[in-house]
GUKEDO-885938 format. One record per atom (N, C-alpha, C, O): x, z, y; residue in one letter. Coordinates in steps of 0.05 Angstrom, whole numbers, padded with zeros to 5 digits, always signed. Example, Ala and Ser with C-alpha at 12.3 -4.5 7.8 and 13.67 -1.06 7.14 Angstrom:
REM residues 2
+00264+00156-00114A +00246+00156-00090A +00264+00156-00066A +00285+00169-00066A +00257+00142-00045S +00273+00143-00021S +00258+00157+00001S +00268+00161+00023S 
This chain:
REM residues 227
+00016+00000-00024X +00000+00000+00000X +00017+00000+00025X +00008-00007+00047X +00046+00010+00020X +00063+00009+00048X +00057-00013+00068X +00048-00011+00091X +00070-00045+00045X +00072-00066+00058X +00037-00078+00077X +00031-00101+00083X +00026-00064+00080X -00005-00063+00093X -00013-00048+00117X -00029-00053+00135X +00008-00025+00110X -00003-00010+00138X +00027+00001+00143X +00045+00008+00129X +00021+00000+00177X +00054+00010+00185X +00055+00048+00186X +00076+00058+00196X +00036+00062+00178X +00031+00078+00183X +00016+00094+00156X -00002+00084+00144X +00025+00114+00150X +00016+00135+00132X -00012+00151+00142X -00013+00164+00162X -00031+00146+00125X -00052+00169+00131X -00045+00196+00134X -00052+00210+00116X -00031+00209+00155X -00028+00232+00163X -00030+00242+00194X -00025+00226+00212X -00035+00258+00198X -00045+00270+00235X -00017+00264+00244X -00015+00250+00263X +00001+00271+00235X +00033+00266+00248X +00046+00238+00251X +00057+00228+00271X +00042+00228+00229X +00039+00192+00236X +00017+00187+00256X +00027+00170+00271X -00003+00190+00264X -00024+00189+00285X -00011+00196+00302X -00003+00177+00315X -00003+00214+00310X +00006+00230+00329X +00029+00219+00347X +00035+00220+00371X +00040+00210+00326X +00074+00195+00327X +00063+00167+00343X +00068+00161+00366X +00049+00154+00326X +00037+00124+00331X +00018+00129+00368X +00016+00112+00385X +00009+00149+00368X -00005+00146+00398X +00015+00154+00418X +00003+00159+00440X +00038+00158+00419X +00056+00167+00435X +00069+00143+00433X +00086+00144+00451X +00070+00127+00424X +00082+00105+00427X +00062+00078+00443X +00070+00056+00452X +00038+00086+00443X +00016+00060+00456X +00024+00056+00477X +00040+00072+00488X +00015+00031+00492X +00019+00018+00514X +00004-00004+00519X +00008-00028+00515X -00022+00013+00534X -00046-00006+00536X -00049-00011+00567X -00050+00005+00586X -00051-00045+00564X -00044-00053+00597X -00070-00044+00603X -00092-00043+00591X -00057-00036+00633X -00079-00021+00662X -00100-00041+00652X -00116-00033+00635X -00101-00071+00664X -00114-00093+00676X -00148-00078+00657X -00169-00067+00662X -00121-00096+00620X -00144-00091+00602X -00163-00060+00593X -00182-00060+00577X -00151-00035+00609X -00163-00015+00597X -00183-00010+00618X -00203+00005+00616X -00172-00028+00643X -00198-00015+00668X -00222-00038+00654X -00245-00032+00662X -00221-00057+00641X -00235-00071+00642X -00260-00059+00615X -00283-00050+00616X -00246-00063+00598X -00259-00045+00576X -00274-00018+00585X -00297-00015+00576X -00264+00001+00601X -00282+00015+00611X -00299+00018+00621X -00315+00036+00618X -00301-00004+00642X -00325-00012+00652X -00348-00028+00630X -00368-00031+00644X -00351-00034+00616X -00353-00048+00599X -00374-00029+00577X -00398-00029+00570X -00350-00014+00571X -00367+00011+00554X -00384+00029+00569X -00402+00044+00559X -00376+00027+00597X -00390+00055+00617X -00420+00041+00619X -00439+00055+00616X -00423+00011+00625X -00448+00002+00624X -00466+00005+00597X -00488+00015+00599X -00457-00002+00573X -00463+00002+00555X -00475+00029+00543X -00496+00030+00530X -00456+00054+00550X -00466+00078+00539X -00482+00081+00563X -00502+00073+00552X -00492+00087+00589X -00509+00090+00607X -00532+00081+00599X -00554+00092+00603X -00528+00053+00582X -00552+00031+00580X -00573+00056+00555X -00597+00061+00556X -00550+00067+00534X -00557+00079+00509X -00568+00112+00517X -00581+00125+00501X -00562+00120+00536X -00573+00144+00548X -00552+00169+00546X -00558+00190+00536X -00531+00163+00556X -00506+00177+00547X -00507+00194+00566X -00519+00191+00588X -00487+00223+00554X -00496+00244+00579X -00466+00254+00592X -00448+00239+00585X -00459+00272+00605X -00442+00281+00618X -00418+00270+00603X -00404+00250+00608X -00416+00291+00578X -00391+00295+00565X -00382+00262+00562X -00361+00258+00574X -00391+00243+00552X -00394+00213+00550X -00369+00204+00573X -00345+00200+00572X -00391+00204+00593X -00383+00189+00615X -00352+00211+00628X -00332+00201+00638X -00353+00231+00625X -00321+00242+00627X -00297+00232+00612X -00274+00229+00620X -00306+00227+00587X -00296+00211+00562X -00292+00186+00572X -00270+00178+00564X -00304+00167+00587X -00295+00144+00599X -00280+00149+00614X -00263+00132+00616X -00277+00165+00629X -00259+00166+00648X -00241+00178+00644X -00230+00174+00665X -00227+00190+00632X -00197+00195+00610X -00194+00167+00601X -00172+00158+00606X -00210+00150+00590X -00193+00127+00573X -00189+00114+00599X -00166+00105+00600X -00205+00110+00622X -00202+00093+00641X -00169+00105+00650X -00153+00089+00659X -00163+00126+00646X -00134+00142+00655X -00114+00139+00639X -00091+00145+00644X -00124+00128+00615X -00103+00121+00586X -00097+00138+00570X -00074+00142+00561X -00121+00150+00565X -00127+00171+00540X -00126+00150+00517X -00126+00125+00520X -00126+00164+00495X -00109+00150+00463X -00142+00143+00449X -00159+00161+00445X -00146+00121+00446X -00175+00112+00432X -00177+00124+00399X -00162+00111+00385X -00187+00138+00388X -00192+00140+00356X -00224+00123+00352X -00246+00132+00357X -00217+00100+00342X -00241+00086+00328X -00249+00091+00302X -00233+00098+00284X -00270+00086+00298X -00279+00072+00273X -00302+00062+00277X -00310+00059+00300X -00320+00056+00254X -00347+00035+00258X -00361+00032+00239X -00354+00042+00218X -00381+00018+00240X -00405+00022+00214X -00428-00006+00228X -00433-00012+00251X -00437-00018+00201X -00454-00043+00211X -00483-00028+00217X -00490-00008+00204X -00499-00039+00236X -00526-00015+00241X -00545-00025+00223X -00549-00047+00212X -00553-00005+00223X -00578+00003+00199X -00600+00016+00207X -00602+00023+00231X -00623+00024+00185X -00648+00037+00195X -00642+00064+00194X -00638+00076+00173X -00640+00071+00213X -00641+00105+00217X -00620+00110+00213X -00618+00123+00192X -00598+00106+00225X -00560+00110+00225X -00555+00095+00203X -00531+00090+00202X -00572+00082+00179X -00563+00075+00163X -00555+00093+00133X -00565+00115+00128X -00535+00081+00116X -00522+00112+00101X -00506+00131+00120X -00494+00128+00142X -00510+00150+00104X -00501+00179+00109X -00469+00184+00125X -00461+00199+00143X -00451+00155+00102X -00426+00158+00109X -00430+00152+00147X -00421+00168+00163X -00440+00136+00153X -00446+00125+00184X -00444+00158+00206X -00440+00159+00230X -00446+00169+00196X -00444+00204+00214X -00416+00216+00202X -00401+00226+00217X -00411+00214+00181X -00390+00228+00173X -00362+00208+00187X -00338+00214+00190X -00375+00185+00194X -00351+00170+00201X -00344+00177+00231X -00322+00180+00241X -00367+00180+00241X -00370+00187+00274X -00351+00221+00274X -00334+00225+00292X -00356+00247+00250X -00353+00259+00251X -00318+00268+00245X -00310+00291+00240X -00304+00246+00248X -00281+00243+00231X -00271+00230+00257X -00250+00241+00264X -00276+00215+00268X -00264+00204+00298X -00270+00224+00313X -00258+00221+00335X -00286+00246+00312X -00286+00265+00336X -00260+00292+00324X -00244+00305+00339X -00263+00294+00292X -00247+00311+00290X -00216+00309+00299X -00204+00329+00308X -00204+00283+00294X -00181+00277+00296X -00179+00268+00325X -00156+00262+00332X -00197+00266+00343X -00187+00261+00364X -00183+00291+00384X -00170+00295+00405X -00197+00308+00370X -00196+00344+00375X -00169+00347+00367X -00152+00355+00383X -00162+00338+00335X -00135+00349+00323X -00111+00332+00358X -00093+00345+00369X -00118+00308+00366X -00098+00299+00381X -00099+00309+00406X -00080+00305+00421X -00123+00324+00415X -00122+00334+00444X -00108+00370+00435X -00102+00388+00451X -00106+00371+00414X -00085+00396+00410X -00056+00383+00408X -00034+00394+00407X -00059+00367+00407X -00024+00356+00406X -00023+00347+00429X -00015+00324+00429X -00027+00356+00452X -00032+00351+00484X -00033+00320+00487X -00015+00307+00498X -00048+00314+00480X -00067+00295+00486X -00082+00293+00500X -00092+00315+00497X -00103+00278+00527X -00126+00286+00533X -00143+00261+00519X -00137+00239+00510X -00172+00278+00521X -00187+00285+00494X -00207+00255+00494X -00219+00250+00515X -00209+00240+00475X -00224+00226+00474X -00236+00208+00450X -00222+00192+00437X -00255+00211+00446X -00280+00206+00421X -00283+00176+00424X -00283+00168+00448X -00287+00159+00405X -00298+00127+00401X -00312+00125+00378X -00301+00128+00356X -00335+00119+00381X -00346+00099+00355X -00358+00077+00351X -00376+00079+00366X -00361+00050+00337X -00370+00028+00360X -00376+00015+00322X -00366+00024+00302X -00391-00003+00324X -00408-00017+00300X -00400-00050+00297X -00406-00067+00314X -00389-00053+00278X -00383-00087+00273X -00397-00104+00275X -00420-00097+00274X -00393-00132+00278X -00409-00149+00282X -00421-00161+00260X -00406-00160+00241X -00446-00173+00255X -00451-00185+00232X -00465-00206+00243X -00479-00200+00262X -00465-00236+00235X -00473-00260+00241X -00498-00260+00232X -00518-00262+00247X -00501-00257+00201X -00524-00264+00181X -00538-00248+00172X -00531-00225+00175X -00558-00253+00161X -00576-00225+00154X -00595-00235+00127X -00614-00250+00133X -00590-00226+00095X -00613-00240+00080X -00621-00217+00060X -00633-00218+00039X -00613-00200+00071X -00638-00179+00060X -00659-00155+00076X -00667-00159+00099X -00663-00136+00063X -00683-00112+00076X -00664-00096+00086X -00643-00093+00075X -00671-00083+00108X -00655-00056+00118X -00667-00036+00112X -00691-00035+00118X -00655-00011+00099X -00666+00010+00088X -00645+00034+00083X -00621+00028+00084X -00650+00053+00080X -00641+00080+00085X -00647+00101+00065X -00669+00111+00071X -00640+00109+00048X -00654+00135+00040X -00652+00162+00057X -00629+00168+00066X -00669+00176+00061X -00671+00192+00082X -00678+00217+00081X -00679+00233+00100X -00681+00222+00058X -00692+00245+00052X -00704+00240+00014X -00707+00221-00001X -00709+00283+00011X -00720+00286-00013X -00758+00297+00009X -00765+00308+00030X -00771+00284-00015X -00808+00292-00010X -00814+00292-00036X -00817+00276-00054X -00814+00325-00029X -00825+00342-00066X -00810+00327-00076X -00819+00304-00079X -00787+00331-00083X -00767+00327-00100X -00759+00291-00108X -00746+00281-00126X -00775+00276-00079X -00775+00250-00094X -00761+00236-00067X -00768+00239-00043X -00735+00218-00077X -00722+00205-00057X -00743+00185-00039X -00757+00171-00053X -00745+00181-00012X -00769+00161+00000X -00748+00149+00017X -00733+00162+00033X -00748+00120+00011X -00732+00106+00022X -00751+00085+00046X -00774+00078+00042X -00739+00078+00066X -00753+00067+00081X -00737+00043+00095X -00715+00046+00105X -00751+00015+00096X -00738-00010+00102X -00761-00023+00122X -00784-00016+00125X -00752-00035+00130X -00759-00069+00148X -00761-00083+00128X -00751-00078+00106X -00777-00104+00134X -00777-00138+00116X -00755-00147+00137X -00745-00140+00159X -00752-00167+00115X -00726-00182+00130X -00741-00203+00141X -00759-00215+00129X -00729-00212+00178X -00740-00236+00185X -00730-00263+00184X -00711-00269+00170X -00744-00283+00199X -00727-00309+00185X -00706-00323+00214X -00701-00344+00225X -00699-00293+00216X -00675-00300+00241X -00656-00307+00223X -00642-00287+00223X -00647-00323+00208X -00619-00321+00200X -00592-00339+00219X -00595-00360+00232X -00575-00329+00218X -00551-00341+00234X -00550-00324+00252X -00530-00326+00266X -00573-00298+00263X -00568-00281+00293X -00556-00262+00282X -00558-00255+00259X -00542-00253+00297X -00525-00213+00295X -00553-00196+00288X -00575-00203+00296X -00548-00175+00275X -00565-00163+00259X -00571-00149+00291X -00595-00146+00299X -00551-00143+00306X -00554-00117+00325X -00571-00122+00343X -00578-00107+00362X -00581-00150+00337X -00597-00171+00360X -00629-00174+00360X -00648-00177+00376X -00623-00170+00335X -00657-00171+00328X -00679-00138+00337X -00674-00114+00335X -00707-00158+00347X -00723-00127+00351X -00735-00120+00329X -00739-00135+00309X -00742-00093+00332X -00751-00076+00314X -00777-00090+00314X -00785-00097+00291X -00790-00094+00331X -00823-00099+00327X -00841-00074+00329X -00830-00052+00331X -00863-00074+00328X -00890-00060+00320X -00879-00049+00293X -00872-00025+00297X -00876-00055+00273X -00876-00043+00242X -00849-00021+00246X -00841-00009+00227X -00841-00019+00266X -00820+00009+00273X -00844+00033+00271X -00845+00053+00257X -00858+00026+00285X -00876+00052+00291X -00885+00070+00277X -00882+00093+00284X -00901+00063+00247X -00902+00077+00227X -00881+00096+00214X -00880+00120+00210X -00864+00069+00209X -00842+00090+00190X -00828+00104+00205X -00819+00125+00194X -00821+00100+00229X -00815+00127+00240X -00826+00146+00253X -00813+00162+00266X -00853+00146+00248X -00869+00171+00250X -00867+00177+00225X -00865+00201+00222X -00868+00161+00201X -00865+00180+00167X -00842+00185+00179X -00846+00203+00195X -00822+00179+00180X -00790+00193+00180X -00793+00224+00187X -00787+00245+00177X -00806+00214+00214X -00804+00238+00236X -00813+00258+00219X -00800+00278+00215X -00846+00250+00204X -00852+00277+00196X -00841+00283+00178X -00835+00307+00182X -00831+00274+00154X -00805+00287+00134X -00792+00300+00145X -00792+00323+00136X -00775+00296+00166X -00757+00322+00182X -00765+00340+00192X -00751+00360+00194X -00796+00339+00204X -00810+00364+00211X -00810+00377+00186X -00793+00396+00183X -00822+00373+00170X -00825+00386+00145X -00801+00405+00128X -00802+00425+00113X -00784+00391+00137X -00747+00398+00133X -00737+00418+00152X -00716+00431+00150X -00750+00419+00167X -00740+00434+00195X -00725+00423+00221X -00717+00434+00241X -00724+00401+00215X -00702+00389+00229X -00722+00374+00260X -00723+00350+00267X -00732+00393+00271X -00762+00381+00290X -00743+00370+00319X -00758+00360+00336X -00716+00370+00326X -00702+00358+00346X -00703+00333+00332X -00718+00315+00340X -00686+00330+00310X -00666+00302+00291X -00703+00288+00288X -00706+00270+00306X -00718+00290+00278X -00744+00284+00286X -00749+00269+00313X -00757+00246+00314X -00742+00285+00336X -00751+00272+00369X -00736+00253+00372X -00744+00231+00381X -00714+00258+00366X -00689+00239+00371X -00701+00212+00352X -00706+00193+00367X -00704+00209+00335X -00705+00183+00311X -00735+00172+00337X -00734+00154+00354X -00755+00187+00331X -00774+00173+00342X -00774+00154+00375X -00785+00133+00381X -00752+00176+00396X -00745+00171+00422X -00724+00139+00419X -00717+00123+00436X -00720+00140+00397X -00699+00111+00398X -00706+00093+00378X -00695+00072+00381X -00724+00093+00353X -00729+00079+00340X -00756+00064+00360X -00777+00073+00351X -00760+00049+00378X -00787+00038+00376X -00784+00010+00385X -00763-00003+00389X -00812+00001+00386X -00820-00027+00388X -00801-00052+00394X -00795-00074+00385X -00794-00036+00415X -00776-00057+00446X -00746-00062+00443X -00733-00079+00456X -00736-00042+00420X -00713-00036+00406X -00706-00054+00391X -00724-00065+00378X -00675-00067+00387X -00664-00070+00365X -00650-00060+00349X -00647-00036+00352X -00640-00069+00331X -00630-00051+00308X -00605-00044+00321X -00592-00025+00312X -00595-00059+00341X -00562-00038+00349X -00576-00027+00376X -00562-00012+00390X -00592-00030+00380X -00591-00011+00420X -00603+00015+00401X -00591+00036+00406X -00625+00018+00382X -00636+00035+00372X -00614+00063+00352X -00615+00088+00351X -00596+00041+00339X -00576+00051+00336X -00560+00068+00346X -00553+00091+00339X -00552+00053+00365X -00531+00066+00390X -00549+00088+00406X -00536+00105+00417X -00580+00089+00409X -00592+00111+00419X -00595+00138+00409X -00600+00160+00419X -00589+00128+00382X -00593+00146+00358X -00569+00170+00357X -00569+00195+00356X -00552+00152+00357X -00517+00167+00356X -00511+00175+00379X -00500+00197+00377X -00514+00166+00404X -00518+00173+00433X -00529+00205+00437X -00520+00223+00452X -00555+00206+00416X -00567+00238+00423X -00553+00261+00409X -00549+00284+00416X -00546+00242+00380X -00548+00266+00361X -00515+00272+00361X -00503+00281+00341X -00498+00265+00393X -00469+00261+00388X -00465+00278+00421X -00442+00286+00427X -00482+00280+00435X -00486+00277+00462X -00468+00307+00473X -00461+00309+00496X -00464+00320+00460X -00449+00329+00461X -00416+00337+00456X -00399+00350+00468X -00417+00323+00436X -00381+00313+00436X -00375+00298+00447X -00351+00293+00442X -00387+00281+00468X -00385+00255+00477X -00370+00233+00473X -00350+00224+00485X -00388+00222+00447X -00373+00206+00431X -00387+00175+00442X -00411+00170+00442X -00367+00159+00450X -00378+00133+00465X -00378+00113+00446X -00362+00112+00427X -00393+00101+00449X -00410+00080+00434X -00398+00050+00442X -00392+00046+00466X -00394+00026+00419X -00391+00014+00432X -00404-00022+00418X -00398-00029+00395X -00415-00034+00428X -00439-00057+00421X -00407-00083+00429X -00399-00090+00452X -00396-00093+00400X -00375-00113+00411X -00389-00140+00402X -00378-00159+00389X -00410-00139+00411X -00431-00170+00405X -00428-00176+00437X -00438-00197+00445X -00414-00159+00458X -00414-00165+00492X -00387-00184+00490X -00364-00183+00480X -00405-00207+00507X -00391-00229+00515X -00356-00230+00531X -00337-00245+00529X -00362-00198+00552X -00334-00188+00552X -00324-00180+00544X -00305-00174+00559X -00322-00169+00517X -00304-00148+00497X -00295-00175+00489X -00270-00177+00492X -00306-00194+00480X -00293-00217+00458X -00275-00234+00473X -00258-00247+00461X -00278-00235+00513X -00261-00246+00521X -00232-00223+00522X -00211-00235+00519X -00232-00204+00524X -00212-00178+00517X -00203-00185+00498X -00180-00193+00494X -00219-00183+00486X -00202-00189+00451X -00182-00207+00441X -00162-00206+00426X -00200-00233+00463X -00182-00263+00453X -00159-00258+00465X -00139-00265+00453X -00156-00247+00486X -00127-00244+00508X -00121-00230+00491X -00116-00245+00472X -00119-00198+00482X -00108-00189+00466X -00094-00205+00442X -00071-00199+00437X -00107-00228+00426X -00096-00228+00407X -00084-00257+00414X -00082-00269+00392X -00074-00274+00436X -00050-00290+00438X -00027-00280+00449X -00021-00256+00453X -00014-00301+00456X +00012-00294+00466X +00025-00301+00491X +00046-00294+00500X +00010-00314+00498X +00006-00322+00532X +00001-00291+00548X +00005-00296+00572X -00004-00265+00546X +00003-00246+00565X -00027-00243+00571X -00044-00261+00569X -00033-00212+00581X -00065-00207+00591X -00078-00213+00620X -00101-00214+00626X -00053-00217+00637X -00064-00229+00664X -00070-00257+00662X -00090-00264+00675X -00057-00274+00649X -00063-00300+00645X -00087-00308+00626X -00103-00326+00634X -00090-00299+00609X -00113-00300+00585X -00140-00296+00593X -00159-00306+00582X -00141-00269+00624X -00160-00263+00635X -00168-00277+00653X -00192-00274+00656X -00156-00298+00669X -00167-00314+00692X -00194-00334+00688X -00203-00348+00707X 
């Protein structure tokens, strides 16, 4: 596995590897603005938007990501969010200043159901999906929820009442609806139930992340790539 990654899964190789970054001004002011519209758009709260403004200062990014789904999707989708906040805690103890990322991949195509298992009811797993529509060729994160959101996340909701969980409940229902797609609903979702670690969100289906990106990945330099 060496010849793959330049870097050992350990906090001290992390640690080592972010002391060494060197992310141009141009491109990090730009990305910030970028994300600052984005999480505003998703209902992001204090801690968030302080969090942009450390990276806007050249705070150390910890990513990861997850394709969106109904209702965060699987389980791993939080534990992953939960794992970029821990290690970016482990790096703001290694005097670091402090900053959280989590952001969802792109997907072109779409040819099945979206669904979730979500819970036990009386002892019986209830899984809950969308029909699939006949958008094919659009980004999953693109498409709306529709009318048929409404139901199942009032069943959702009430399973979690029932569970106890009568916030994680407000939250699903406050971002799952009509007008929604599967990534703004998404990103609303992780937005509440994160809103406190202020973990920023990030939708790279935006037309300016991908021109970022392309400069990033030639060799012509970031002032030039940007014009």
């Amino acid at each position: 596995m060496k010849s793959f990654y330049a870097h050992p899964p350990a906090m001290g190789a992390v640690t080592r590897a972010a002391r060494k970054l060197d992310y141009p001004e141009e491109g990090r002011a730009e990305v910030s603005s970028i994300l600052r519209e984005q999480n505003v758009a998703l209902g992001a709260g204090e801690e968030t938007l302080s969090n942009l403004e450390r990276l806007e200062k050249g705070a150390v990014a910890v990513v990861s990501g997850q394709q969106v789904g109904l209702f965060t999707g699987p389980a791993y989708s939080v534990y992953k969010a939960l794992t970029a906040i821990q290690i970016a805690e482990e790096l703001t103890r290694a005097e670091f200043r402090r900053y959280r990322f989590f952001g969802w991949p792109r997907r072109t195509t779409i040819s099945m159901k979206f669904g979730i298992p979500l819970g036990f009811d009386r002892g019986k797993l209830v899984r809950f999906e969308l029909p699939a529509t006949a958008e094919t060729g659009r980004p999953v994160g693109r498409i709306p929820l529709g009318e048929q959101i409404e139901p199942l996340a009032q069943e959702a909701a009430e399973l979690l009442v029932n569970q106890g969980s009568d916030l994680l409940a407000q939250y699903l229902v406050e971002s799952y609806r009509p007008e929604e797609t599967y990534g703004s609903a998404f990103g609303k979702l992780f937005a509440r139930l994160f809103a406190q670690h202020g973990l920023i969100l990030m939708d790279p289906l935006d037309a300016g992340l991908h021109k970022i990106a392309a400069a990033a990945l030639t060799s012509t330099g970031w002032r030039t790539a940007m014009r």
